[in-house]
C-alpha positions in Angstrom: 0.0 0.0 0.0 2.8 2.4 0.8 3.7 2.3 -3.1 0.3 3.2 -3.5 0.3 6.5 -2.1 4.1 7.3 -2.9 3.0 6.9 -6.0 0.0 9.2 -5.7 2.5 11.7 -3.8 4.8 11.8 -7.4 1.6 12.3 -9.5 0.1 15.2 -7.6 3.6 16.9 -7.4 4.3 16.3 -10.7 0.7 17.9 -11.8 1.4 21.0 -9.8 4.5 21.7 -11.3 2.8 21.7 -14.8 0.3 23.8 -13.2 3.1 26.1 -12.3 4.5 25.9 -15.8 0.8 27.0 -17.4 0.4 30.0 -15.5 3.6 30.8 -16.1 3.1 30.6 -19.8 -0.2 32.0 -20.0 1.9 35.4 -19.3 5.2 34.2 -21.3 3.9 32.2 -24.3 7.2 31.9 -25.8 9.6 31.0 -23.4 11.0 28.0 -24.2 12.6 26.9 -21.0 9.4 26.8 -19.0 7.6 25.0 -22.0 10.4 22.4 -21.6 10.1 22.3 -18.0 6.1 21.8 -18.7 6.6 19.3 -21.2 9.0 17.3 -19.1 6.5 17.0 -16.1 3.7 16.2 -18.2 5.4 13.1 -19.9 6.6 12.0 -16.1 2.5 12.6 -15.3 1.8 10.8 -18.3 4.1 7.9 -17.2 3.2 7.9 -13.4 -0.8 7.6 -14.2 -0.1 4.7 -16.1 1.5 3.2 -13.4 -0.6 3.9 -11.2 -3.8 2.8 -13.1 -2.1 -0.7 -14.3 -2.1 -1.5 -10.7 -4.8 0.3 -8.8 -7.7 1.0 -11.2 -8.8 4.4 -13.0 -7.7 7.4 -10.7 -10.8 9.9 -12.4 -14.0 8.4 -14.5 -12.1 9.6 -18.1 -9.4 6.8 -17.4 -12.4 4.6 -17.5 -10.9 2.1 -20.1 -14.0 -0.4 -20.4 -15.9 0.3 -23.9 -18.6 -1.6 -22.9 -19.7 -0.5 -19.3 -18.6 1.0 -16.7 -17.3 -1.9 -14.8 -14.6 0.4 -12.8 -17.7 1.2 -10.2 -17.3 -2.6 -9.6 -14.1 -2.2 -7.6 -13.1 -1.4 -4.3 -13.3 2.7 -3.5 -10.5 4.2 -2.1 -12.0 4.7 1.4 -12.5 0.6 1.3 -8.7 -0.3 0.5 -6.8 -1.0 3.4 -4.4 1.6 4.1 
């Protein structure tokens, strides 16, 4: 379980420093450092969710990845996993 939330720790850092990044852009569109440094924590995002969601389900209801229902509301909500 700890590599559960460690993992959930990495993804919600990693989200607010592209968060960071955006506002910074909205002001400097054309700086290509911070659109690097964006870029860079989106793909470890990217990566991390993928992770995560391989081996603990969906984290939001758009990473819902059954076509045919919406089986995910089967599983075990995160105030019913042990912690």
């Amino acid at each position: 379980m700890r590599n559960r939330c460690e993992l959930l720790r990495r993804i919600q850092t990693y989200d607010f420093n592209m968060q960071e990044a955006a506002l910074f852009l909205h002001t400097n569109p054309c700086n290509r450092r911070a659109m690097e440094y964006y870029n860079f924590y989106r793909c470890l995002s990217e990566r991390a969710k993928r992770e995560y969601e391989r081996s603990f389900g969906p984290l939001t209801n758009r990473s819902n990845n059954y076509s045919c229902n919406w089986q995910y509301i089967y599983e075990p909500w995160p105030w019913e996993r042990e912690v």
